[in-house]
C-alpha positions as a LaTeX table, in Angstrom:
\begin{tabular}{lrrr}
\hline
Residue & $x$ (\AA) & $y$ (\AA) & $z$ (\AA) \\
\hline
Unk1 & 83.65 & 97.67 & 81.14 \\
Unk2 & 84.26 & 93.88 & 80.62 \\
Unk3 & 86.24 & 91.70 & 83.18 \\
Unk4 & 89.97 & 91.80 & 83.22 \\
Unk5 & 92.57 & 90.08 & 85.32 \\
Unk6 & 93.09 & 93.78 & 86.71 \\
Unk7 & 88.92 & 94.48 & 87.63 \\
Unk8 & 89.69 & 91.05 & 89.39 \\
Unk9 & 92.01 & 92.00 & 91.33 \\
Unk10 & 90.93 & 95.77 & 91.96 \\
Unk11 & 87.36 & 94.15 & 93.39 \\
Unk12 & 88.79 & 91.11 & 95.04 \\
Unk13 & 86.12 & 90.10 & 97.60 \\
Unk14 & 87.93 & 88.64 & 100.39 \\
Unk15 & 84.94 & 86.96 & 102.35 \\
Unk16 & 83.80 & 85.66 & 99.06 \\
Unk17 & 86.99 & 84.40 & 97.50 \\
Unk18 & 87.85 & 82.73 & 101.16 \\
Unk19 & 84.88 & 80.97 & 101.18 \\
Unk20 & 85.40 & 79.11 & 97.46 \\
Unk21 & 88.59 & 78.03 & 98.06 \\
Unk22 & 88.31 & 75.97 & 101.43 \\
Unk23 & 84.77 & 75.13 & 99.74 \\
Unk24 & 86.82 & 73.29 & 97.03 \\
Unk25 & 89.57 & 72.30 & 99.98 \\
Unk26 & 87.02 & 70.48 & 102.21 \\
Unk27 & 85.32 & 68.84 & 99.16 \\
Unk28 & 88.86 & 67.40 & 98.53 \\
Unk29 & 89.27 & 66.31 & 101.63 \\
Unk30 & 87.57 & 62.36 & 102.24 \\
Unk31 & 89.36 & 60.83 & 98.97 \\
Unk32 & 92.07 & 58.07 & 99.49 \\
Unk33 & 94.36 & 59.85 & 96.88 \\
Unk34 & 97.33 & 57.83 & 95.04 \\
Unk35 & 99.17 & 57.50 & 92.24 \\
Unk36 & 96.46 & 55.42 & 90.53 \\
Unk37 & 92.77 & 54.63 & 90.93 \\
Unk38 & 89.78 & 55.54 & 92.40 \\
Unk39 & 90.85 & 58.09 & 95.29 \\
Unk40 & 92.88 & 60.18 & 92.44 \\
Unk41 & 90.11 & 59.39 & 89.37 \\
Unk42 & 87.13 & 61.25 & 91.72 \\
Unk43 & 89.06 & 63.76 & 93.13 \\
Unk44 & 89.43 & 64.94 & 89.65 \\
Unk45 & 85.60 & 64.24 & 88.72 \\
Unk46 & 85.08 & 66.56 & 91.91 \\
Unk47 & 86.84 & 69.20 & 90.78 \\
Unk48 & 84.85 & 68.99 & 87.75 \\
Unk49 & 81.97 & 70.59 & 89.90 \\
Unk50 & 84.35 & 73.67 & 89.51 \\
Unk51 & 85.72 & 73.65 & 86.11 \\
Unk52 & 85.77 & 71.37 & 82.90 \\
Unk53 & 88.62 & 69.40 & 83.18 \\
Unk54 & 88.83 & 66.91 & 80.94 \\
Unk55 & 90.41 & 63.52 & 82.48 \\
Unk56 & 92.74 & 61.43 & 80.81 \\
Unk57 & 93.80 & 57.38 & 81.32 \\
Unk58 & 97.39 & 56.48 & 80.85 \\
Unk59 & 97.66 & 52.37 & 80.68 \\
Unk60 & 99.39 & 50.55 & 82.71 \\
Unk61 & 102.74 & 49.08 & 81.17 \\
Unk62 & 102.57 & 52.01 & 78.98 \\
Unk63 & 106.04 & 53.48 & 78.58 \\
Unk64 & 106.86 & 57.23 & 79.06 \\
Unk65 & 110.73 & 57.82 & 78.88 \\
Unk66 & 112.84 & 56.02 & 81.62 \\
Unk67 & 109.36 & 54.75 & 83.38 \\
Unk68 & 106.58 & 52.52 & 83.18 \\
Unk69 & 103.16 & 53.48 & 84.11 \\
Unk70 & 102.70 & 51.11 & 87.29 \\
Unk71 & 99.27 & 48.86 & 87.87 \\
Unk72 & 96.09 & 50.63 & 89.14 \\
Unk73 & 95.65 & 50.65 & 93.22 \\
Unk74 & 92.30 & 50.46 & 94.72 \\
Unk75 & 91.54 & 50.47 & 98.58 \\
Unk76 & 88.32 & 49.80 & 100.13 \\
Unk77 & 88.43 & 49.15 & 103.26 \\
Unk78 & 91.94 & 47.82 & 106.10 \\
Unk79 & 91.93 & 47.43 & 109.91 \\
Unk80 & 93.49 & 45.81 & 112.54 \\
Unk81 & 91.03 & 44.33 & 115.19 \\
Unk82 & 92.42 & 43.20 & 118.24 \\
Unk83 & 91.87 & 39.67 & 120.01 \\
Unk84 & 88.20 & 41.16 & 121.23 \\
Unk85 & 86.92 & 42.23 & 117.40 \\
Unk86 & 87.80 & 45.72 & 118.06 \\
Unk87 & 89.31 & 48.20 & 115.50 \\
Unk88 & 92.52 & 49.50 & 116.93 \\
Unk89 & 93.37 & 50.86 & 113.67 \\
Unk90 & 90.42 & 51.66 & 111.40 \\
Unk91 & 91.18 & 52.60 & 107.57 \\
Unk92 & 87.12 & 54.48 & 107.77 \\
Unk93 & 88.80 & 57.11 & 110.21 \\
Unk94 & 91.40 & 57.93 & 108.45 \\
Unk95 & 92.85 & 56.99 & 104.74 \\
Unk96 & 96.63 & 57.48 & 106.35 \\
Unk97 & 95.61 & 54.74 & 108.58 \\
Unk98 & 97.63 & 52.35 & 105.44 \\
Unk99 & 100.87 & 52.56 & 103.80 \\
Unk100 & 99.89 & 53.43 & 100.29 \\
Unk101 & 99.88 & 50.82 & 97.82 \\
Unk102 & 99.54 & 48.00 & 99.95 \\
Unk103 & 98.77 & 44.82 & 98.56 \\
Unk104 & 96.16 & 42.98 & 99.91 \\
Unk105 & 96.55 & 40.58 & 103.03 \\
Unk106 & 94.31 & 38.97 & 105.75 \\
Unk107 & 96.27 & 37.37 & 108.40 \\
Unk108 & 97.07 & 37.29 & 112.03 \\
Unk109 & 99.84 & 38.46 & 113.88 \\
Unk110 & 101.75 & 38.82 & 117.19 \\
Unk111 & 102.25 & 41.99 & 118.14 \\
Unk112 & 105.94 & 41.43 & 117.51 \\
Unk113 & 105.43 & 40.09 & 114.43 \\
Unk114 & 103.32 & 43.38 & 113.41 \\
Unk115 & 105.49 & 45.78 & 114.27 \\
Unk116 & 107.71 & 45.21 & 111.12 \\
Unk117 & 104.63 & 46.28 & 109.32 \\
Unk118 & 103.60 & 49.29 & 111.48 \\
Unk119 & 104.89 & 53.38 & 111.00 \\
Unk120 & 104.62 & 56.07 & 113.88 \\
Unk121 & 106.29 & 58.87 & 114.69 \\
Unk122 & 108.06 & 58.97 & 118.22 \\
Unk123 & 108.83 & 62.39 & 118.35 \\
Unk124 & 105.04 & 63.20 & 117.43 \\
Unk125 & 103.38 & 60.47 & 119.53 \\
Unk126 & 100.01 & 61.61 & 118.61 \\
Unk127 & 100.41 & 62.07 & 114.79 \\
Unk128 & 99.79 & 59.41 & 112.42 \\
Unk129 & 102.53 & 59.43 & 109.36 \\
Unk130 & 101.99 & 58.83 & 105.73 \\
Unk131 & 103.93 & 56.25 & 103.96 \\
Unk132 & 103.84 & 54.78 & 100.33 \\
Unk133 & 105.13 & 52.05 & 98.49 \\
Unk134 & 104.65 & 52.98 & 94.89 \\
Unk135 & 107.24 & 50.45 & 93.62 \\
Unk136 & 107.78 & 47.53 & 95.91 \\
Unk137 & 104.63 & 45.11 & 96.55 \\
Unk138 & 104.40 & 45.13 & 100.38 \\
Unk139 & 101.76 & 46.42 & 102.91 \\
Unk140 & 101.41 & 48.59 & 106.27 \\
Unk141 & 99.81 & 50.50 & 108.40 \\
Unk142 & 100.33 & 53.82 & 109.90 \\
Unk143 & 99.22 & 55.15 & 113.85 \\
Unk144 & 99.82 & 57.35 & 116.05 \\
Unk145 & 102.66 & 55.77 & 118.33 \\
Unk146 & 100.60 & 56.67 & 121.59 \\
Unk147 & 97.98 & 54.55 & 119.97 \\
Unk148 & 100.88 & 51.84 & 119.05 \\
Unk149 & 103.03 & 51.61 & 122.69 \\
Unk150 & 98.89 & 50.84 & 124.46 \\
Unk151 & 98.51 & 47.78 & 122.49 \\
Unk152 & 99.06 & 44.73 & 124.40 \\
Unk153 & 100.87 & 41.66 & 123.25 \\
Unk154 & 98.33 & 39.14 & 121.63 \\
Unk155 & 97.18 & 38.25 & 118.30 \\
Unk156 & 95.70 & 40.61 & 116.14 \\
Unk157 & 93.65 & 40.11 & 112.70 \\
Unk158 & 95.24 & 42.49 & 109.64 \\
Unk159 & 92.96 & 43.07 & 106.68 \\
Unk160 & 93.84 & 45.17 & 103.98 \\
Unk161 & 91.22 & 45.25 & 101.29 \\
Unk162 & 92.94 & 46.09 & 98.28 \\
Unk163 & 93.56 & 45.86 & 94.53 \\
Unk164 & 96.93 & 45.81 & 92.76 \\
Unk165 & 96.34 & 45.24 & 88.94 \\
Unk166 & 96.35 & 46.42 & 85.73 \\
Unk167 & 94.69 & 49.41 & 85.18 \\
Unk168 & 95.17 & 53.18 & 84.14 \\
Unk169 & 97.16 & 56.95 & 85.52 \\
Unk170 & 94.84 & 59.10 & 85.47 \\
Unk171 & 95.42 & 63.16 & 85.30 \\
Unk172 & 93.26 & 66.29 & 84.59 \\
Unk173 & 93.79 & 68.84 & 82.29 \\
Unk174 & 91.81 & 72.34 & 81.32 \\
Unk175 & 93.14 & 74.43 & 78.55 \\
Unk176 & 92.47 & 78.19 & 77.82 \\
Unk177 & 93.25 & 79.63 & 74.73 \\
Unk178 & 94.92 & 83.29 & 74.35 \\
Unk179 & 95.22 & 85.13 & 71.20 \\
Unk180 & 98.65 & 82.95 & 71.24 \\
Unk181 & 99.16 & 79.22 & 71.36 \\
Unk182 & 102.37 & 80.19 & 73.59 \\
Unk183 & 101.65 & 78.83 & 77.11 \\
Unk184 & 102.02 & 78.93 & 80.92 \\
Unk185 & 101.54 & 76.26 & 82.87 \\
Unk186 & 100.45 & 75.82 & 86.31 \\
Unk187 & 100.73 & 72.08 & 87.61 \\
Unk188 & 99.15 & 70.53 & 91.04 \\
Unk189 & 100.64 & 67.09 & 91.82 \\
Unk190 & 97.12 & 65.52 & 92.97 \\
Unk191 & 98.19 & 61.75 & 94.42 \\
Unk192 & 98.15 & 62.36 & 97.89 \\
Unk193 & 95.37 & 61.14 & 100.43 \\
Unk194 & 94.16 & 63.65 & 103.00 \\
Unk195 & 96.95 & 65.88 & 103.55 \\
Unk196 & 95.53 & 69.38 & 103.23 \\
Unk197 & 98.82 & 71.62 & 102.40 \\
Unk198 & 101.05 & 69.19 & 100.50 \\
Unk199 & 98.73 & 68.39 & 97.93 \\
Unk200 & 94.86 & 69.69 & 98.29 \\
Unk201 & 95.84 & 73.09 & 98.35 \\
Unk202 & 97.77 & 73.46 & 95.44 \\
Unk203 & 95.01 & 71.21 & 93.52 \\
Unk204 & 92.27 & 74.23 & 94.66 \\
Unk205 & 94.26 & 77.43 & 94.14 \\
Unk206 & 94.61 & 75.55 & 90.86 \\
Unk207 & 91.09 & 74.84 & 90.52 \\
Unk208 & 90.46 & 78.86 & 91.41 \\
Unk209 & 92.65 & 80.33 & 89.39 \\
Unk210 & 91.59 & 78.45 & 86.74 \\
Unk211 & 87.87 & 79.76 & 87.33 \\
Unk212 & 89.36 & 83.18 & 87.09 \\
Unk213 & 91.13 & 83.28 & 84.05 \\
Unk214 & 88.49 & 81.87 & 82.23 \\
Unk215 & 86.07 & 84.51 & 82.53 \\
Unk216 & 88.63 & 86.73 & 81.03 \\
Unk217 & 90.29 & 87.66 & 77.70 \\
Unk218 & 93.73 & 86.20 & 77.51 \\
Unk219 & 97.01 & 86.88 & 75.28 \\
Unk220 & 98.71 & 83.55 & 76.55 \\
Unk221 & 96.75 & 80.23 & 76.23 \\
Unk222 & 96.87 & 78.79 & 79.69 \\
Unk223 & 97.08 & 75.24 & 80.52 \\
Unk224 & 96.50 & 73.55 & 83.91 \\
Unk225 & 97.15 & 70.37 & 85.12 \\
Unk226 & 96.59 & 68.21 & 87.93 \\
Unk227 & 99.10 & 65.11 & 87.97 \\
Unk228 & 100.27 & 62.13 & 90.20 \\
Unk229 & 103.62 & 63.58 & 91.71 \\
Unk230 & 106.85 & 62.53 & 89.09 \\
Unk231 & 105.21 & 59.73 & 87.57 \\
Unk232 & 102.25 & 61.41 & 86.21 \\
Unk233 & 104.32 & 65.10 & 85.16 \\
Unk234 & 106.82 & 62.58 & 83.63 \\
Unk235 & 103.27 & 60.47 & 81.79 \\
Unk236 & 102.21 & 63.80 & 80.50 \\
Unk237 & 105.48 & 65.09 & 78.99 \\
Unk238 & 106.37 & 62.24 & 77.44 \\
Unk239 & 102.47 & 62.28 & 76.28 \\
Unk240 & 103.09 & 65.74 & 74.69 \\
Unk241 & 106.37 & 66.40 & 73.38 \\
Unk242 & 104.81 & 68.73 & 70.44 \\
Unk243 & 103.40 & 71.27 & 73.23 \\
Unk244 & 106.64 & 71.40 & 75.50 \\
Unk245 & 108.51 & 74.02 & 73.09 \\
Unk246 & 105.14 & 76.35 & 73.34 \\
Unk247 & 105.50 & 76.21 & 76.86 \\
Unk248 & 107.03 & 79.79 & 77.97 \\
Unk249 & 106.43 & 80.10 & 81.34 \\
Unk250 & 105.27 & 77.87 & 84.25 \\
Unk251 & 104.26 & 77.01 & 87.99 \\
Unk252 & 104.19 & 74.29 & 90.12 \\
Unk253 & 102.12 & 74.54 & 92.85 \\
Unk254 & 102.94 & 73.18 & 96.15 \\
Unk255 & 101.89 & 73.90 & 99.91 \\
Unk256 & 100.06 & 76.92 & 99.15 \\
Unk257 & 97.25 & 77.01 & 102.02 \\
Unk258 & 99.63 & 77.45 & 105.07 \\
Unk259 & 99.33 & 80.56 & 106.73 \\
Unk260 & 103.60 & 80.68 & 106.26 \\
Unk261 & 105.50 & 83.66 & 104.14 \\
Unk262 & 105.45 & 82.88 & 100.50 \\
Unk263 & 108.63 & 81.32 & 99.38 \\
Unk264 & 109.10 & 80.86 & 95.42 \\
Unk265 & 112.19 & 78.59 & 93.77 \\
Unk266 & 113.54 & 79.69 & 90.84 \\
Unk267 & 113.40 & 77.84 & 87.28 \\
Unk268 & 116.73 & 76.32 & 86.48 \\
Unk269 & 117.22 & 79.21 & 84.61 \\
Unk270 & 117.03 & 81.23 & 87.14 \\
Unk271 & 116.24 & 85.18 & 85.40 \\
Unk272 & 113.30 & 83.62 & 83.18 \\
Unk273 & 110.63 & 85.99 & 82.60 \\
Unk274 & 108.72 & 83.93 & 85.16 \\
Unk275 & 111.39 & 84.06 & 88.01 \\
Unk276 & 111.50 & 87.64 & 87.41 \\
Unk277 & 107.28 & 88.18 & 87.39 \\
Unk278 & 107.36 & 86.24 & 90.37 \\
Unk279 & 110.05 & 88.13 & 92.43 \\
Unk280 & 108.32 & 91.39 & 91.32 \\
Unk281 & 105.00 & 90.68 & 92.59 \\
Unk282 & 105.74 & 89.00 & 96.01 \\
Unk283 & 108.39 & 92.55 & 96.77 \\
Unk284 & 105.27 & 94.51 & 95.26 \\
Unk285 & 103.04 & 92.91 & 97.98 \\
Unk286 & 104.87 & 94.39 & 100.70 \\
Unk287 & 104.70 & 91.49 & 102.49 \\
Unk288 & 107.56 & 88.96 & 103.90 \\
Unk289 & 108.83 & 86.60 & 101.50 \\
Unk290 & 111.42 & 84.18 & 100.38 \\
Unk291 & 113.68 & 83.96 & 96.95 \\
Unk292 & 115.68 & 80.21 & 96.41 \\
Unk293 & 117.55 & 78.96 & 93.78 \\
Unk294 & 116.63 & 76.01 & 91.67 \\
Unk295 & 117.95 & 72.71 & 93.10 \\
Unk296 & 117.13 & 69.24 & 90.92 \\
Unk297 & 115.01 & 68.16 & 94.34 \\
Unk298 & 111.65 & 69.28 & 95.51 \\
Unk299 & 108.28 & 69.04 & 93.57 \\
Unk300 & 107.56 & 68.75 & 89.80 \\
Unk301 & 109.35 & 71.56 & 88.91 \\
Unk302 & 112.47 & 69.51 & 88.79 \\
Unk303 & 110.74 & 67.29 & 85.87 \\
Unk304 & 109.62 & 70.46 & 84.07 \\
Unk305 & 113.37 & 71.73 & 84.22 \\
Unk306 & 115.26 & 68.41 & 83.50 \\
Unk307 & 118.24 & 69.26 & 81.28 \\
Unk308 & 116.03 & 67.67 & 77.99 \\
Unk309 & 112.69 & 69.68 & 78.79 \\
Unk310 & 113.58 & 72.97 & 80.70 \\
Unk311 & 111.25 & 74.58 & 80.63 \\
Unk312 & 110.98 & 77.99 & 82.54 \\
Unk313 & 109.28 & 76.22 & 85.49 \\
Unk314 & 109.50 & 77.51 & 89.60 \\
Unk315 & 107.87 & 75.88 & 92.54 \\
Unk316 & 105.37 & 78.57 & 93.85 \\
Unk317 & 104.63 & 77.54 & 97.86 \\
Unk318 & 104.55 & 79.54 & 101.29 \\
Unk319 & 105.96 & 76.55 & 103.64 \\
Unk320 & 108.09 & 74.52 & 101.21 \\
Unk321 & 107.29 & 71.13 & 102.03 \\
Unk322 & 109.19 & 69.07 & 104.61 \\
Unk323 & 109.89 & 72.36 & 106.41 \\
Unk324 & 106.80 & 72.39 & 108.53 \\
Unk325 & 106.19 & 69.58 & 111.60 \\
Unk326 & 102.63 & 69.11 & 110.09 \\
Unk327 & 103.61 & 68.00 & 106.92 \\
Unk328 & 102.85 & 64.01 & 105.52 \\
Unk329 & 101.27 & 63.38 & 108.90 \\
Unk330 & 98.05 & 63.72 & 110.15 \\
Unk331 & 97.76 & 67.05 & 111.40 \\
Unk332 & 97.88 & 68.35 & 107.77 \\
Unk333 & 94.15 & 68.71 & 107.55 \\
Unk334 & 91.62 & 71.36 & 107.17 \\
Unk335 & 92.69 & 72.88 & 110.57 \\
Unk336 & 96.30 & 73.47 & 109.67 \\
Unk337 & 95.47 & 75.04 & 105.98 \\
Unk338 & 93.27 & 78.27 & 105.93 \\
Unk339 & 91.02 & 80.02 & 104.02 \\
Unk340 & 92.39 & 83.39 & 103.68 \\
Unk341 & 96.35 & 81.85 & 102.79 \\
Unk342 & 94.50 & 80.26 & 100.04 \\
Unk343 & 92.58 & 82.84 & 98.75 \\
Unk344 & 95.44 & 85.15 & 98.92 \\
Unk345 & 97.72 & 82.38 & 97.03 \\
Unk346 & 95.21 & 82.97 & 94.34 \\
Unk347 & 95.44 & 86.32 & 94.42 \\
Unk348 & 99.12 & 86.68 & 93.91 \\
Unk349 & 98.99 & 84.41 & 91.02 \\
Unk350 & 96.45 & 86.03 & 89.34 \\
Unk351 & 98.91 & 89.24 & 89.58 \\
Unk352 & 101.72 & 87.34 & 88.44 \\
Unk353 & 99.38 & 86.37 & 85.52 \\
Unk354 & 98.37 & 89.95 & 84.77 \\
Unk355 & 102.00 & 90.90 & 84.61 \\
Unk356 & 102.73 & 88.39 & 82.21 \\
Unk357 & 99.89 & 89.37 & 79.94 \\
Unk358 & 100.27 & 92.72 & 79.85 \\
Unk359 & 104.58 & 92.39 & 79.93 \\
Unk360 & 104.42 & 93.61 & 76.21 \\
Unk361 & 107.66 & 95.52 & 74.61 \\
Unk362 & 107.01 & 99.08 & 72.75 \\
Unk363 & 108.24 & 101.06 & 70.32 \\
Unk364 & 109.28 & 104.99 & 71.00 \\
Unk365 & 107.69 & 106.91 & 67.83 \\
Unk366 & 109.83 & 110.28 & 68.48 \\
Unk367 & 112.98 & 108.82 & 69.63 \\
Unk368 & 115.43 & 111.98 & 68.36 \\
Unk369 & 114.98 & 113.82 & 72.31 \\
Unk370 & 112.29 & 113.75 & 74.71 \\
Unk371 & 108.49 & 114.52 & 73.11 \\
Unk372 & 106.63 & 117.73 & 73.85 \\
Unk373 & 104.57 & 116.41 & 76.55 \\
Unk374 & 102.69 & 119.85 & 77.21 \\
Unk375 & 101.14 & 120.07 & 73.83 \\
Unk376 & 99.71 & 116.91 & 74.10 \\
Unk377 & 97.62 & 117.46 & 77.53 \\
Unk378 & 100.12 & 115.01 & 79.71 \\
Unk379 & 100.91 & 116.91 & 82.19 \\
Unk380 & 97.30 & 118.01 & 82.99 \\
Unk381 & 97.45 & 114.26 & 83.49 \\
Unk382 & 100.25 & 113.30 & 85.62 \\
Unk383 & 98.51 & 115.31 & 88.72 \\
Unk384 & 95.55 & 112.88 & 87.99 \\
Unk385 & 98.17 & 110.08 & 88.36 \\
Unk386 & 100.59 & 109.88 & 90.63 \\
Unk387 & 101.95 & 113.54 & 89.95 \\
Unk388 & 106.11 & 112.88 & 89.69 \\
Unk389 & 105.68 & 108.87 & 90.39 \\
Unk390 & 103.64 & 108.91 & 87.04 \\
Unk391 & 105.94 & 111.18 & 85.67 \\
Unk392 & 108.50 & 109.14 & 86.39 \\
Unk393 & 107.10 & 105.79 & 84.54 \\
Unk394 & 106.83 & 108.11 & 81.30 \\
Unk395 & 110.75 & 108.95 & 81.10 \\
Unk396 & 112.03 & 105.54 & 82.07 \\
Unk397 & 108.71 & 103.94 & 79.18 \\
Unk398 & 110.29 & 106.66 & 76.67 \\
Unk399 & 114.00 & 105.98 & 76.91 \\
Unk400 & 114.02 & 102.10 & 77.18 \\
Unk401 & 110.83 & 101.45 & 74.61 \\
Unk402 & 113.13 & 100.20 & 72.24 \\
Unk403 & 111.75 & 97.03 & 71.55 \\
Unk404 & 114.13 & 95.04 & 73.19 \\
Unk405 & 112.74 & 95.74 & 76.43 \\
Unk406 & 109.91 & 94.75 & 78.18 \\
Unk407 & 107.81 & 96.73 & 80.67 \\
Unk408 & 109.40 & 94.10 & 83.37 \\
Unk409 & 112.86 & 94.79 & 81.50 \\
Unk410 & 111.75 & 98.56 & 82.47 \\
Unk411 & 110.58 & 98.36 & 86.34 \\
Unk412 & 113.49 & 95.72 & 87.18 \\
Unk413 & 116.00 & 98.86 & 85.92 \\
Unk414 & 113.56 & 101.93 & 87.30 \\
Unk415 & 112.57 & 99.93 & 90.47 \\
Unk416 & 108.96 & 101.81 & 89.15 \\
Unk417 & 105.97 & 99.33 & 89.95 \\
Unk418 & 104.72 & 97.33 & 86.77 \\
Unk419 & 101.36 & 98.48 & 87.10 \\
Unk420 & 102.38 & 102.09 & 86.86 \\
Unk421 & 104.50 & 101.40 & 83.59 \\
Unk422 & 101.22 & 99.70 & 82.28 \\
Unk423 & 99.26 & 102.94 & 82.93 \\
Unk424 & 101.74 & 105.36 & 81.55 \\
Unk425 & 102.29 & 102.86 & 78.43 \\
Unk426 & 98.51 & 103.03 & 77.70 \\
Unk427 & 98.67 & 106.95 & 77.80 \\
Unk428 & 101.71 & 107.06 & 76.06 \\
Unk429 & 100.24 & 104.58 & 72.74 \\
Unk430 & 96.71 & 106.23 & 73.01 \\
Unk431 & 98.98 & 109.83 & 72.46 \\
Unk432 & 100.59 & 108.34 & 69.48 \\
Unk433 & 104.24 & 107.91 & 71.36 \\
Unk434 & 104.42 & 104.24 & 72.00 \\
Unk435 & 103.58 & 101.46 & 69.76 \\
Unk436 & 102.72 & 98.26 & 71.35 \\
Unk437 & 104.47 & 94.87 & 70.12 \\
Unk438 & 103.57 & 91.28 & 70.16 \\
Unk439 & 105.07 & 88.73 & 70.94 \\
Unk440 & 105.68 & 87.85 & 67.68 \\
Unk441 & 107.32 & 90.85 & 66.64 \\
Unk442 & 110.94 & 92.07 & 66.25 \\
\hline
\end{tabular}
């Protein structure tokens, strides 16, 4: 039998699938992520390793609707060494260590004269915070503010080794083809430097996912992208105004490696097909989870659904971001995020996906009263199945297969799992009752 979304998921191997995803994670990890440059060019050249993205450059000063792509930041190395040589803050131990963005400088400073240029967080005195400053040429750094309240008063050297020029945006893209050219997308903002939940995760569930699908046959063509947060999902959609009608349904993924209850925001439609696959699976799973509505805050999904796009676009996350203390501070790293809350974010987007591709509408052949189901051998099959549970799924498939409604249309209405519709629909065609439609039809 050849590989289907469904085999996928029916042999998931847990230790395996763990294991690939923090793989891809960790690998993820080192890079000095931004908006621009380096850190964000070979994260994406990494996660060619995994699949065959193909990268694309956006010039600076190019314009792509309200915005201008901004010059290309490079960092190589910063510190602060005290009056003895010594590193108090080190940019080698951690990437957060500077305010991203920061234009170059090499000066000294009182420690009173620093502080305007130094970020900590009180109320997590051992934390360092992340800062950027995308949009207005100035510099920082970032410590923990134990680390900040031991220095003593004296002169210290500031070096921040840096580049702030003209240059490129640079995002990755993979494309699958369907038997359709109608899409879904799944986006990963990818600008962020080590912070393992806010922006790594949803850039390797991505990856993973990815991987999946394309070892599979597909009705939808499937498109995924990994972009600079807002500048880069507004870069591409400006980029690609042809594709944006073809685009039917749609993810953003955000803070997907927590070990939190899945939470998913609607699409500013808020009953698109893909709010409603979404919702389905996560009650399907039996396990905890949360519904929102859309708001025009958040992630990328707010670009996606901006009144001239929207799109059918939700944010798909466990801990929405901001809502855990670990979040844009140092102790979102590779300890916080696990392996099995991002294998199992794969795994419930791969079920949203096989909903979606097998969500088709049918036809009822013998519409004038119920069918003879004896005569045909069905009910020798319903013990087989599920016994009244499958039995079920066949009523609820013959009165509503109308071709206005879709198997989804059918389980929101019969509260009968998707998967169980699917099974009874394939009986139910292969006995000459049903007749599948596409997409295209009626």
């Amino acid at each position: 039998m050849s590989k289907t979304i469904r085999t996928a998921l029916e042999s998931w191997d847990v230790k395996n699938e763990d294991a690939k995803v923090y793989e891809i994670a960790s690998a993820l990890f080192p890079f000095c992520r931004s908006i621009t440059g380096d850190g964000l060019r070979n994260s994406l050249r990494t996660l060619q390793k995994y699949v065959a993205l193909a990268l694309h450059e956006v010039p600076t000063g190019t314009q792509v609707f309200d915005w201008t792509i901004p010059k290309e930041w490079n960092i190589r190395d910063a510190f602060i060494k005290d009056s003895n040589g010594k590193r108090v803050v080190d940019f080698q131990n951690s990437n957060l260590h500077v305010v991203n963005y920061s234009v170059p400088v090499n000066q000294k400073l009182r420690l009173k004269e620093l502080q305007n240029h130094v970020f900590t967080l009180p109320a997590s005195p051992d934390r360092i915070p992340y800062r950027t400053s995308y949009y207005n040429e100035t510099w920082g750094f970032c410590m923990s503010h134990r680390e900040w309240e031991s220095l003593p008063d004296q002169e210290y050297e500031v070096c921040i080794d840096s580049t702030l020029e003209p240059g490129h945006l640079t995002f990755g893209e993979f494309r699958l083809q369907g038997t359709t050219d109608d899409e879904v997308v799944f986006s990963a903002h990818s600008c962020h430097p080590s912070l393992c939940n806010d922006n790594i995760s949803g850039m390797a569930v991505a990856t993973r996912l990815a991987k999946h699908l394309a070892e599979v046959p597909l009705r939808y063509s499937y498109r995924f992208l990994w972009v600079p947060a807002t500048i880069g999902t507004i870069a591409w959609l400006a980029l690609n105004e042809s594709v944006i009608p073809r685009i039917k349904h749609g993810l953003v993924l955000s803070s997907v490696g927590d070990p939190g209850r899945f939470t998913y925001k609607r699409s500013r439609q808020g009953s698109a097909e893909i709010d409603r696959a979404v919702e389905h699976v996560l009650r399907s799973s039996g396990s905890e989870f949360e519904l929102r509505e859309f708001t025009p805050y958040g992630c990328d999904e707010r670009q996606y659904c901006s009144p001239g796009i929207d799109r059918p676009v939700g944010c798909f996350s466990r801990t929405p971001n901001e809502e855990y203390p670990e979040n844009h501070t140092s102790a979102d790293n590779l300890n916080f995020v696990t392996a099995p809350a991002l294998a199992e974010s794969v795994q419930r987007l791969l079920a949203v996906v096989d909903l979606l591709e097998h969500n088709h509408r049918y036809l009822n052949l013998n519409t004038k009263c119920e069918p003879q189901l004896g005569r045909r051998g069905l009910y020798a099959q319903f013990g087989g199945k599920g016994g009244r549970l499958f039995n079920e799924a066949v009523v609820w498939l013959l009165n509503f297969s109308d071709g206005k409604h879709s198997l989804l249309d059918i389980a929101d209405r019969s509260k009968v799992e998707f998967g169980r519709l699917v099974e009874a629909a394939e009986v139910l065609v292969a006995n000459g009752l049903l007749q599948k439609l596409e997409l295209s039809d009626g």
